[in-house]
N, C-alpha and C positions, 0 to 999 in steps of 0.2 A: 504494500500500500504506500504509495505516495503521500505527501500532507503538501498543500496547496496555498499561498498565501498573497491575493491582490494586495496592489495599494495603487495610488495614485491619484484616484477618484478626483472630485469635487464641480464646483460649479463654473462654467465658462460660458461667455458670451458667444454668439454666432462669430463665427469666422478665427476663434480662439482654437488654442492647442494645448495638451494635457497630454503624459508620458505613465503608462500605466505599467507596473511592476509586477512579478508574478514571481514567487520564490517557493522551488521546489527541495522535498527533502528527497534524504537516498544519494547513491555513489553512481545511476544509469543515466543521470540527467544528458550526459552527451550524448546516447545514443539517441533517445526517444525525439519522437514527432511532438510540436508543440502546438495547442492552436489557440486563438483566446477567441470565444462567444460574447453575445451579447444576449440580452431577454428584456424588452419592454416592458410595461404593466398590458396584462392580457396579450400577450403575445409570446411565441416559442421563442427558444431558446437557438439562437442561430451561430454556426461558425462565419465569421468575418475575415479569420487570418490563421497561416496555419507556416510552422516553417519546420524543414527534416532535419536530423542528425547534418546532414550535408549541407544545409542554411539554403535551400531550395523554397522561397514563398510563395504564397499563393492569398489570395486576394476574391472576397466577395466585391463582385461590381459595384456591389451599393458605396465601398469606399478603398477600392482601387484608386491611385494616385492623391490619394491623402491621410491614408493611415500606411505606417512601415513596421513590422515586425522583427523583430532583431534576438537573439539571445548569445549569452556569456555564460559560457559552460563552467568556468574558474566559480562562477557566485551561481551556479544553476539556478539561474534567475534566463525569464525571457521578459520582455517589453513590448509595447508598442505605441508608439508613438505616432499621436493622433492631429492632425492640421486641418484647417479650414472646417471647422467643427460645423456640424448644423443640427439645428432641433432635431430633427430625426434620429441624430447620433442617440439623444438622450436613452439610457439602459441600464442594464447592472451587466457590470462588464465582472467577466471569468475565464481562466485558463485550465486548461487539462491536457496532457497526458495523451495521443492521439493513436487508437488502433486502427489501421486503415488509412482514409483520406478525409472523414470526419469524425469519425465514432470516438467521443467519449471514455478513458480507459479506468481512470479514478473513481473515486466519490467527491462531488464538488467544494470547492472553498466556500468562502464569505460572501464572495465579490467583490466589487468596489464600482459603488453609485457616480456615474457620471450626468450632470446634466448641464445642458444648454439652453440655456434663458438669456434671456436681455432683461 
């Protein structure tokens, strides 16, 4: 079992940026697939970004060329770092563990609440 820990949340204006953390426990962090979700109120829980052992990413259109995924296997820690924010961003952002090319491998963290207001 992994243990899962966001941070970076908070609140950002439209067209703001916010750099969200995810720190995994365990000694396999370099090999595993990484991907971080989001989930609205009343809405599924969706993969937005997802990066390999080999730092291969991949990108939901809804924010392809404004969100970048990146991880640092030394702090098994992955991120992603979010630009030109837009209300729709608004979610509780999450990372996991990836079996597959989206599937979920863990039990989920916390999250961490992102939202975009003016």
């Amino acid at each position: 079992q992994v243990q899962l820990v966001e941070s970076g949340g908070g609140l950002v204006q439209p067209g703001g940026s916010l750099r969200l953390s995810c720190a995994a426990s365990g000694s396999l962090f370099s090999i595993y697939a990484m991907g971080w979700y989001r989930q609205a109120p009343g809405k599924e829980r969706d993969l937005v970004a997802s990066i390999t052992s080999g730092r291969t990413t991949n990108y939901a259109d809804s924010v392809k060329g404004r969100f970048t995924i990146s991880r640092d296997n030394a702090k098994n820690t992955v991120y992603l770092q979010m630009n030109s924010l837009k209300p729709g961003d608004t979610a509780v952002y999450y990372c996991n563990v990836l079996s597959g090319s989206s599937t979920p491998l863990f039990a989920w963290g916390q999250g961490t609440q992102v939202t975009v207001s003016s």
